[in-house]
VEXLODO-890174 format. One record per residue (C-alpha): residue in one letter; x, z, y negated. Coordinates in steps of 0.2 Angstrom, whole numbers, plus 5000, padded with zeros to 4 digits. Layout:
BEGIN
aXZY ...
% end
This chain:
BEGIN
x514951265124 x515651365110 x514451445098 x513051465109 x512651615102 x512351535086 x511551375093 x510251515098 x510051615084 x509851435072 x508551345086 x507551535084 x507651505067 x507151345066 x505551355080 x504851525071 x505151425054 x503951275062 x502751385068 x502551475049 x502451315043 x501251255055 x499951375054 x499551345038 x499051155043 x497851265058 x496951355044 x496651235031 x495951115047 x494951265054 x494251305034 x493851115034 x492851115049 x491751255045 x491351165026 x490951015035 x489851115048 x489151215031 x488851045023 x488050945036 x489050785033 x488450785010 x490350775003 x489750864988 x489351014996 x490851005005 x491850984991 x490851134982 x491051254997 x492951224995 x493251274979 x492051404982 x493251474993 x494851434984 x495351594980 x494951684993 x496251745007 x496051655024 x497851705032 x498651865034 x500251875042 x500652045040 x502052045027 x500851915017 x499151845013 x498751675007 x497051594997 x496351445004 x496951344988 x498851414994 x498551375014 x497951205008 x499551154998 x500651205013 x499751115027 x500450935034 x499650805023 x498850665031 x498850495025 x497150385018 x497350315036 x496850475043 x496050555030 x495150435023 x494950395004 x495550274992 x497550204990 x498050094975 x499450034965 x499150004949 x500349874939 x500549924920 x500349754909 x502349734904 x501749594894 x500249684883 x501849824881 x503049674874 x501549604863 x501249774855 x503049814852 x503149644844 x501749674833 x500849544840 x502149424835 x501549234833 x503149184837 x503049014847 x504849054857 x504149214860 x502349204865 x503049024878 x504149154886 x502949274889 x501949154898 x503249104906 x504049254914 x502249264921 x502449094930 x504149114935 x504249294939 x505349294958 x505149394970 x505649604968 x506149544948 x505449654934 x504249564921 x505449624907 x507049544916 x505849384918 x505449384900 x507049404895 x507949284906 x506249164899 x506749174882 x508549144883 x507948984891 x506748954878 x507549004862 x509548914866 x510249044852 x509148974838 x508049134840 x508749324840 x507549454850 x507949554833 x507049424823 x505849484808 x504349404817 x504749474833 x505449654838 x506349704819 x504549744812 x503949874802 x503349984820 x505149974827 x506250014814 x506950154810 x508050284821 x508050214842 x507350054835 x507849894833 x508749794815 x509149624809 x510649654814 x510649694830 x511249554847 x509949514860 x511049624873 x510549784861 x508849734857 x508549724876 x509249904878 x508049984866 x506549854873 x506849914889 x506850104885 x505150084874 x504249994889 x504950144899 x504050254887 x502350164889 x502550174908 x502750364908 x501450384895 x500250284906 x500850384921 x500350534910 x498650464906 x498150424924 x498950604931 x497650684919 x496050574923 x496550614943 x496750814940 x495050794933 x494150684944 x493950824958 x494750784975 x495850874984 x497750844986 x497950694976 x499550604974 x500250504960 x501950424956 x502850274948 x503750164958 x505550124953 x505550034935 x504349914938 x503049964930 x501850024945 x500950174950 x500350234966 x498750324965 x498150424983 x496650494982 x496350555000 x494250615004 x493750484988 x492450384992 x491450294979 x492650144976 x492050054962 x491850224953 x493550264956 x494250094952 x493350094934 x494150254932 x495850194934 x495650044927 x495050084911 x496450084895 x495050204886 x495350074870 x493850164860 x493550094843 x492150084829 x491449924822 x490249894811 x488949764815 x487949614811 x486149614811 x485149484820 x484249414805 x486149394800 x486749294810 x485049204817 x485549044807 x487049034816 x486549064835 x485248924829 x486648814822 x487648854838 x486248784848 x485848624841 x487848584841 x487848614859 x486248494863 x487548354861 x488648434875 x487648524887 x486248484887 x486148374903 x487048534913 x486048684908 x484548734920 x482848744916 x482148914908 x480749004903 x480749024882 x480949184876 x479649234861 x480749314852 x481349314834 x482449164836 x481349064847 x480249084833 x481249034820 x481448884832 x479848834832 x479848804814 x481148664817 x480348474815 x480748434831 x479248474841 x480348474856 x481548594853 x480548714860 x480148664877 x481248734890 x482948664896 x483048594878 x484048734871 x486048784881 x486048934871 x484548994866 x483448984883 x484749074891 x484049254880 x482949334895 x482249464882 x481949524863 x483449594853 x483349694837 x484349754826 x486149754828 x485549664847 x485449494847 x484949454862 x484749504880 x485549394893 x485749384912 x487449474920 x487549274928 x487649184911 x488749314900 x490349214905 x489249034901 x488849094884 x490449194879 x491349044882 x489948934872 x490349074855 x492049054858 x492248864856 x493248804839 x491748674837 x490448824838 x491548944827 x491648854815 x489948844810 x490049014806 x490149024785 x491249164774 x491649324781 x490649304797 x492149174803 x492949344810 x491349394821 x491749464834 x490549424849 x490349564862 x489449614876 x488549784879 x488549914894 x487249824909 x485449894908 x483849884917 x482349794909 x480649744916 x480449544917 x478449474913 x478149544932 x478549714927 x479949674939 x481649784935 x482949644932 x484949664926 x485149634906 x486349624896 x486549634876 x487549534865 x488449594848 x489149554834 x490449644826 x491149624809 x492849554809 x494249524799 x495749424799 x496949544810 x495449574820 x495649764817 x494249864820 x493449984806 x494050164816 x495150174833 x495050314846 x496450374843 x495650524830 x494850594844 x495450764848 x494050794863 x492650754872 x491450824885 x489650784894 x487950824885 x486450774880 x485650684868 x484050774859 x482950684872 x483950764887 x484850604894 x486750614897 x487850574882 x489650614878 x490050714864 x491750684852 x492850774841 x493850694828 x495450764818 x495550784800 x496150624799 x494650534808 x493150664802 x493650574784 x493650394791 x491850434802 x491250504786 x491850354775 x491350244789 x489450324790 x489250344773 x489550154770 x488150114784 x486950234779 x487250154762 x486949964768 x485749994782 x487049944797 x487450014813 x489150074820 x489549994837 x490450134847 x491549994860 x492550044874 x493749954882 x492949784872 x490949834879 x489649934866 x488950074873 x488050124858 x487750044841 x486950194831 x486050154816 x486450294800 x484950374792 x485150554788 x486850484776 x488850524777 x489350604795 x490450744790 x491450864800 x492050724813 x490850744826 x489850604834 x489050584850 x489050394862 x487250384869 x486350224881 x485650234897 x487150344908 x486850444922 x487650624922 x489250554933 x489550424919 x489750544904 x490650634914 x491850504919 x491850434901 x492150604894 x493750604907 x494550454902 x494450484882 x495150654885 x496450624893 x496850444882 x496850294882 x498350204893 x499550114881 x499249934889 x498149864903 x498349934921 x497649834935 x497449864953 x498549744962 x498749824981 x497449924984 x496650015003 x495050085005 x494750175023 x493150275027 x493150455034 x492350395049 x493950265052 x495050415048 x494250525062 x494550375074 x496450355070 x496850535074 x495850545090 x496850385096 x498350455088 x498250625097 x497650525114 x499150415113 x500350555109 x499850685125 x499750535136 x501650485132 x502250655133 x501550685149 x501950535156 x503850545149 x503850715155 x503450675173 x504750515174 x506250645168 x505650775182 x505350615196 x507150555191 x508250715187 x507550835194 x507651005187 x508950935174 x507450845167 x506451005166 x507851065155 x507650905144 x505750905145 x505951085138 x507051005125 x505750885121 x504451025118 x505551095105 x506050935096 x504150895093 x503851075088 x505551035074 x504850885070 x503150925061 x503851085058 x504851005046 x503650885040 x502551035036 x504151105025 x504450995013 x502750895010 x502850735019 x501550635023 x500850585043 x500050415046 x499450315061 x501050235058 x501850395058 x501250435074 x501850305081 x503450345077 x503250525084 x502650435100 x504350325101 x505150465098 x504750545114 x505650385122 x507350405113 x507150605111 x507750595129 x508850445127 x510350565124 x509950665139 x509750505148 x511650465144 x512250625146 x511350665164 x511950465169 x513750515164 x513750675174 x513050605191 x514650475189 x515650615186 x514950715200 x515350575212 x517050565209 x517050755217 x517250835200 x516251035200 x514851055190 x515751145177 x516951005173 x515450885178 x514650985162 x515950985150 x516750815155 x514850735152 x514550805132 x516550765130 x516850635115 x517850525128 x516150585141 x514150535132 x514350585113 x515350435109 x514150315115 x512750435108 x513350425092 x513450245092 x511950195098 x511050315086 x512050275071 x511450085072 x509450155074 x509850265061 x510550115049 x508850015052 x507750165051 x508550205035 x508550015029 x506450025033 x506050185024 x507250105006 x506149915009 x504549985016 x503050045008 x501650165011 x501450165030 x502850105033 x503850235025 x503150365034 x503250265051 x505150265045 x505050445038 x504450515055 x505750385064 x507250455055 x506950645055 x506450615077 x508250555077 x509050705070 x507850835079 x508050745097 x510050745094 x509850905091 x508850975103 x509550855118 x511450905113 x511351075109 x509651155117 x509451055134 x511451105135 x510951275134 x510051305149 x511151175159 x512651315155 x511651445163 x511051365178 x513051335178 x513551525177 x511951575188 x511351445202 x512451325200 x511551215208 x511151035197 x511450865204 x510750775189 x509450675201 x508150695217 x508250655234 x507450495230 x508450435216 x509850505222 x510550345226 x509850215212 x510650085205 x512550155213 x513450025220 x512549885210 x513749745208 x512849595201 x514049465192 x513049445176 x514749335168 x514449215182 x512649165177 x513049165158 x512748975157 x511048975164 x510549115153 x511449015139 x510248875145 x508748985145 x508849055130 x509348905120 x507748835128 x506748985121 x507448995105 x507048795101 x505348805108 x505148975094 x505848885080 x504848705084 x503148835084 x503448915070 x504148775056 x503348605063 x501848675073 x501048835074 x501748935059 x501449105061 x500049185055 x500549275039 x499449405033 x498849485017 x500449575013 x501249405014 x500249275005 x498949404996 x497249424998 x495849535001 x495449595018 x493749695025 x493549785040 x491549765042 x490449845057 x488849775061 x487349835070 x487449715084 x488549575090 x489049435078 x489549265079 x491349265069 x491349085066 x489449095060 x489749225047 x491449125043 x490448985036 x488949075029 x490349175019 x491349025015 x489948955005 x489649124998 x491349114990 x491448944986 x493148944995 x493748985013 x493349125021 x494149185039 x493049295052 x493849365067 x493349495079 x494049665077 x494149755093 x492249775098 x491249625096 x489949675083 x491549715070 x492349595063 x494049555050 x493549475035 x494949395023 x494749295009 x495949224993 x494549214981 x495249234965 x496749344971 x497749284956 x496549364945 x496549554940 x495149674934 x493849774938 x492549644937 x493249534948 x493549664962 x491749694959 x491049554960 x491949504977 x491149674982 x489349594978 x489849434985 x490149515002 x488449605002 x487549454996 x488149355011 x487949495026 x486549605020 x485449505029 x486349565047 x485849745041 x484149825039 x483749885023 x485549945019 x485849965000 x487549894990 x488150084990 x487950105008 x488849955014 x490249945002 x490750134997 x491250265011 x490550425017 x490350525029 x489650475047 x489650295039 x489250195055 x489050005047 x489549905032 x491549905025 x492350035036 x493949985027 x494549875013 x496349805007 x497049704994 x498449634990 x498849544973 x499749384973 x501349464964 x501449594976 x501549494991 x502949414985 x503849564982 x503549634999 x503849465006 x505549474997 x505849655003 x505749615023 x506849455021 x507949565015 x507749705028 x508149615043 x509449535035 x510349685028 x509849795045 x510849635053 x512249645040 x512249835040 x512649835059 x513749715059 x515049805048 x514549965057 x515249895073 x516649795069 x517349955061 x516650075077 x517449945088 x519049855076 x518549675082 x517449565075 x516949495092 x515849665097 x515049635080 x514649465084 x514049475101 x512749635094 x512149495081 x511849345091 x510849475104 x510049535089 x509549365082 x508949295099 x507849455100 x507049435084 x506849225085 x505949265103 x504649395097 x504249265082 x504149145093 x502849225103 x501849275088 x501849085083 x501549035100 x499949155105 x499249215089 x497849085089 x497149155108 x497649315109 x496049445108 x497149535096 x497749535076 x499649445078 x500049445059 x501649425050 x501449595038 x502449745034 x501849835050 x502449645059 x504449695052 x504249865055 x504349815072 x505549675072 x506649815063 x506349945075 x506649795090 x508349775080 x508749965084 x508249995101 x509249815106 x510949885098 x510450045105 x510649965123 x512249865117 x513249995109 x513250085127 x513649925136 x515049885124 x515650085123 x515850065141 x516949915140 x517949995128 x518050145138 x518850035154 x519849925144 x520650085136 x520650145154 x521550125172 x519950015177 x520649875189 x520149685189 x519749535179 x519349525162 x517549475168 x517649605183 x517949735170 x516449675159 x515249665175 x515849825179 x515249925163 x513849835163 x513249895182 x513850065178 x512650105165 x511449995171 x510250135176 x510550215159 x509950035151 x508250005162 x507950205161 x507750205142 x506950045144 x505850105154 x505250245145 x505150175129 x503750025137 x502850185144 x502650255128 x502250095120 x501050045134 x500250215130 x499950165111 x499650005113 x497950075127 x497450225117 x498250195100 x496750115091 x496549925086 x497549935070 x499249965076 x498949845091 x499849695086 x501249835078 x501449895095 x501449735105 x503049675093 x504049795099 x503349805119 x504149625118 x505549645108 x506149805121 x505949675137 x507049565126 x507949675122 x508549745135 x508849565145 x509949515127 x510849665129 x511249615146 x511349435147 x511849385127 x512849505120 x514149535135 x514349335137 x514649325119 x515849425116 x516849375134 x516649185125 x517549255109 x518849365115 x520449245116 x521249185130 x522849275126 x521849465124 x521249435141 x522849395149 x523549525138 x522049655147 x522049595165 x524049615162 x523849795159 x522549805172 x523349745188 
% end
């Protein structure tokens, strides 16, 4: 081999590279483990002892010292899978962006297509290109995007903006660029609240130009919390309010209208004695104060005052908002109070005639105009921070500019002047409606007080520092895994990996001998490259991941495989060693099969990591860069100390005294059989497609179809069709129960209003789940069973959603994949090969492959004591199937080439047979060792990745018959008669 000596010097430099790399992942996990020893399992401590140690140095090398903070960024990042925390992608409202730029525009053409881009919306399309393909429909040429009424307004004129003269295909440039603005400016706004929020190593970034943002926050724990956080557009704005004896006479008018409507429906209350009920009671109607008799007024549970007019259960807020939002109640509203606005307060804590604390909730009602602006907006404020009020509970202090400090003082002055209150509102809820009575607030200070605890103002300060985000964001995928989960994905991760490598370890010694020490060595080395460079440039490990390490110790040694298989042949055709050697890693010897067969895994790995998201990519990530590492290492290094045991002992035969003789002399006649494998496969391939359109289906998970999906433990065993129908009723729609892994855990998925977005409605499929299954639990609080921490041994040990417009982008996305791995492959091998007929043989192989372990999902996913889902881990596997089939073709059809090309004598069909026996022990080595490995994950890799793992186990026993039995038989059928004749001519 030439350049040995520089082969050397680079794989030196490239194992004391890992190791650099890789001892700053050994620090940072030794430093962790002592916080969590020093902490005793509180997170804040931990989290305090970190950043108590920061700064100081916990690694000297000698030539240089490193902090903690530094040894952190540096160390191999681990996913939420194994980490634990909170994963989320965030979708920013395209739609409220397009509204604001329009200025609101009334437009009938152009408010219609907004709505309908939001119904027609495909698959992986942008809302923008949906809107603009909607109005196009809608407007026929009568209506120009660059109309006065919709984007040529007073806010978009101007330099970059948009004119009356302007076409649509311009108008849509400068759209399109302004919704990028808004994108990145929400970008900014959530990078800010996350720097704030305190956990370590978080990650955030937009996802191509469709408006969504990934938010990791790995260690976080309180979910809701964290969702509010995210969630929240910090729209803060001032209004001025109404007081109750204002508007009395309207809530009362309210209530007699809706005696005409309701009043068969609405349940039997206690009456309040409050202002209104005793306004009430003056009525002539004796009965309009017994209960039941009033929809709106017996729903008040306690006394307003003031700007309050009322307190209402959190139950009957949507009831009565939609009662003060009905045109036939509105419109008893006289004069200016037309444009009240009717909004809720923040949730409190009352005591009920029991002296029992109960939820509350207060109505307001804010003075309204006609373009329902409101008095001040947020935007004046320059800062804000957590305080106190002057009784010592938690407020929020705010700063305003020159600007605003004139406004608050108008603003104040005017309500210290009429005896009114300021409702401070964020995000449409009050926190505060201050009355005025020391007159004007100057200097632009002011200060948002209520019932907070010291992590709300703190939150609160957060978000209105950083800004408010320039149009809703909601949370349309999102995974939430305990710590607890985490620690058990590593320990089956780590399992999995040292049982693989020692079991593909010992085959390669068993079957090579000390050849396969040197490739075992190789193997070492590969694995030390591998998270060396995963170390080096930041990515990110998952159970997924692993898995992908794991498989790479199966087709790590692949290439040794082909090499050490072509050197026994050559060795048996009384070659010496050193020709043996240099014949085997020849072009015309193993490399071009190798490359081949690695160019079609590295086609599909690369086509994964571009349609895949989040576990995927790094199952892909890890996939991709064991490829190059094992080329590497098997070519150049294991080469390495085969040339010296060349120039020293010289003493390799590339096998044991007891596989010496193994699969040599193997002459089956597979072309002779084609027709019953033909009739097998058919047979198979029916029976598949008859299960999975007319019978079974398949059972298409959350990623699929959308939903929400908990991973629950309970303290004993549960009945999963039990808690199914209790939950189902919960819910008010279905509910499925299965068991995960032990039998006092279960799966829980749901659809419940997976079409609808917002923090309120994650919430409240929060407190459903509690309400249903608390009663399984002793004494366990809504805190303890939903959010994580750790040593959390029962409640929600992990949580997922997955928004209806999601799914059908990832839906769209693994179409796509296997189609364009099968297309990508295609090409790649009718160029490798010059005729189409290789090509299509690899396909219909492929094809069979993937319809057969579809087939058997279909088939057994109702039985199996395993998950069988169609999701992205699902075509992660076909995918990787995909691969490792062409993998075991490419060497079969390399070999045919290889004989046709050569003096090989015989038959067409004798020459096929042939290439096929001869690397027969090549094909069921590497099949072998890859259903070892798998084997091994599928036992110790952890419940998750089980059905993941079981994909690809069948699709390699597929595989490998396909490769055998499909593909060769295809292509024989497909070569002309007149080729053949031309080939057996030439091979007499």
């Amino acid at each position: 081999m030439q350049n040995k000596g520089l082969i050397k010097f680079f794989a030196i430099l490239f194992a004391l590279v890992s190791i650099y790399q890789l001892s700053f992942t050994f620090i940072a996990n030794s430093v962790a483990s002592d916080a969590k020893a020093f902490a005793g399992g509180n997170p804040e401590k931990e989290l305090k002892y970190l950043d108590s140690i920061g700064k100081e140095k916990v690694l000297n090398l000698g030539f240089s010292d490193f902090t903690y903070n530094e040894v952190k960024d540096k160390q191999i990042n681990k996913g939420l899978d194994l980490e634990g925390g909170i994963n989320v992608i965030l979708q920013v409202s395209v739609k409220d962006i397009l509204k604001g730029l329009s200025n609101y525009s009334k437009n009938p053409v152009f408010n219609k297509s907004l709505d309908d881009a939001t119904a027609n919306q495909k698959g992986n399309q942008t809302y923008i290109d949906a809107f603009f393909e909607a109005f196009e429909a809608n407007s026929n040429g009568t209506v120009k995007l660059a109309s006065p009424d919709i984007f040529a307004n007073r806010n978009l004129q101007g330099e970059g903006g948009v004119d009356f003269q302007m076409t649509d295909a311009q108008v849509k440039k400068v759209i399109k660029r302004k919704v990028d603005e808004s994108v990145e400016s929400a970008f900014g706004v959530l990078r800010k609240r996350i720097d704030k929020f305190g956990v370590t190593q978080p990650n955030i970034q937009k996802l191509g130009e469709s408006g969504r943002i990934l938010v990791e926050l790995p260690g976080a724990k309180d979910v809701d919390r964290i969702k509010k956080l995210l969630q929240s557009t910090a729209q803060l704005e001032f209004w001025e309010t109404y007081k109750i004896e204002e508007i009395g006479n309207f809530l009362m008018a309210a209530n007699e209208s809706l005696k005409k409507t309701e009043i068969n429906k609405t349940a039997p209350q206690k009456v309040v004695k409050d202002s209104l009920s005793a306004l009430l009671a003056d009525t002539k109607d004796a009965d309009a104060t017994k209960k039941g008799n009033n929809p709106l007024l017996d729903k008040i549970i306690a006394q307003g005052g003031g700007p309050v007019l009322g307190l209402f259960a959190p139950k009957d807020t949507a009831t009565v908002g939609e009662y003060l939002r009905r045109a036939d109640i509105r419109i008893l509203l006289a004069g200016d109070q037309r444009y009240a606005k009717f909004v809720w307060g923040k949730p409190t804590k009352i005591k009920d005639a029991k002296s029992k604390e109960i939820d509350a909730v207060e109505l307001y009602a804010l003075k309204g105009n006609r373009d329902n602006i409101a008095a001040m907006s947020g935007g004046v404020v320059t800062d804000a921070s957590d305080t106190f009020d002057q009784l010592g509970k938690p407020a929020v202090s705010m700063q305003m500019n020159g600007k605003g400090a004139k406004a608050w003082e108008e603003l104040t002055g005017r309500a210290y002047t009429q005896k009114s209150n300021i409702a401070i509102v964020l995000d449409n809820v009050v926190y505060s409606a201050p009355g005025v009575s020391s007159g004007p607030i100057a200097g632009g200070r002011s200060e948002i007080s209520g019932d907070f605890d010291v992590t709300e103002t703190k939150d609160l300060a957060n978000v209105l520092k950083a800004g408010k985000l320039p149009a809703s964001a909601d949370i349309i995928q999102s995974e939430v895994v305990g710590p607890s989960l985490g620690q058990a994905a590593i320990d089956a991760g780590t399992t999995s990996s040292i049982v693989g490598f020692i079991l593909v370890c010992f085959w390669m010694v068993f079957y090579y001998g000390r050849a396969g020490w040197y490739a075992n060595l190789a193997l070492f080395l590969n694995l030390l490259f591998l998270f060396g460079i995963m170390a080096s440039f930041g990515f990110v490990l998952t159970l997924p991941g692993i898995a992908g390490i794991v498989l790479t110790l199966g087709t790590a040694v692949d290439a040794n495989i082909i090499i050490y298989e072509r050197a026994k042949e050559e060795l048996r055709e009384g070659k010496s060693l050193t020709d043996t050697v240099i014949a085997s890693y020849g072009w015309k010897g193993a490399m071009r099969s190798i490359i081949d067969a690695n160019v079609t895994h590295i086609l599909t790995g690369a086509i994964l990591f571009i349609f895949g998201t989040g576990l995927i990519k790094g199952f892909a990530l890890t996939l991709l860069i064991g490829i190059v590492t094992s080329l590497f290492t098997s070519i150049f290094i294991a080469r390495i100390f085969i040339d010296r045991n060349v120039s020293t002992v010289n003493n390799l035969t590339f096998s044991t005294s007891i596989t010496k003789n193994w699969f040599t002399n193997f002459n089956f006649d597979y072309i002779r059989i084609k027709k019953v494998t033909y009739v097998i496969s058919s047979i198979v391939v029916i029976v598949s497609l008859i299960s999975i359109f007319f019978v079974n289906g398949l059972d298409q998970g959350t990623d699929f179809v959308g939903g929400r999906t908990f991973q629950v433990k309970f303290e004993k065993p549960i009945d999963a069709s039990v808690v199914a129908e209790e939950l189902s009723k919960e819910f008010g729609t279905t509910v499925e129960a299965k068991i995960f892994g032990s039998d006092n855990q279960l799966k829980l998925t749901t659809k419940y209003k997976i079409t609808e977005e917002g923090l309120d409605v994650d919430k409240e499929v929060n407190e459903k789940l509690y309400a249903g299954l608390k009663k399984y639990y002793n004494g366990i609080t809504y805190d303890q069973f939903i959010n994580s921490y750790d040593g959390k041994k029962v409640g929600v040990l992990q949580a997922s959603k997955v928004g209806a417009s999601i799914s059908e982008d990832i839906k769209t996305n693994s179409y796509w994949a296997v189609i364009g791995a099968m297309a990508v492959i295609f090409l790649y091998l009718m160029i490798s090969f010059r005729k189409w007929q290789y090509s299509l043989g690899a396909i219909a192989a492929v094809a069979h492959d993937v319809i057969f372990v579809l087939g058997i999902y279909s088939l057994c996913y109702k039985f199996m004591p395993f998950h069988m889902e169609m999701d992205q881990h699902f075509i992660a596997a076909i995918l990787t199937v995909i691969g490792y089939s062409m993998n075991d073709t490419v060497i079969v059809f390399d070999r045919i080439r290889e004989f046709i090309l050569g003096k090989r004598k015989g038959t067409f069909e004798e020459i096929v047979n042939a290439s096929i026996n001869t690397t027969l022990s090549r094909t069921l080595n590497t099949s072998l060792l890859m259903i070892i490995v798998l084997l091994t994950m599928f036992i110790f890799g952890g419940e998750s990745i089980r059905g993941f793992i079981f994909a690809m186990l069948i699709g390699i026993f597929v595989g490998t018959y396909s490769s055998l039995f499909i593909a060769t038989p295809v292509l024989v059928d497909t070569i002309s008669r007149e080729e053949k004749n031309q080939i057996e001519k030439n091979h007499k």
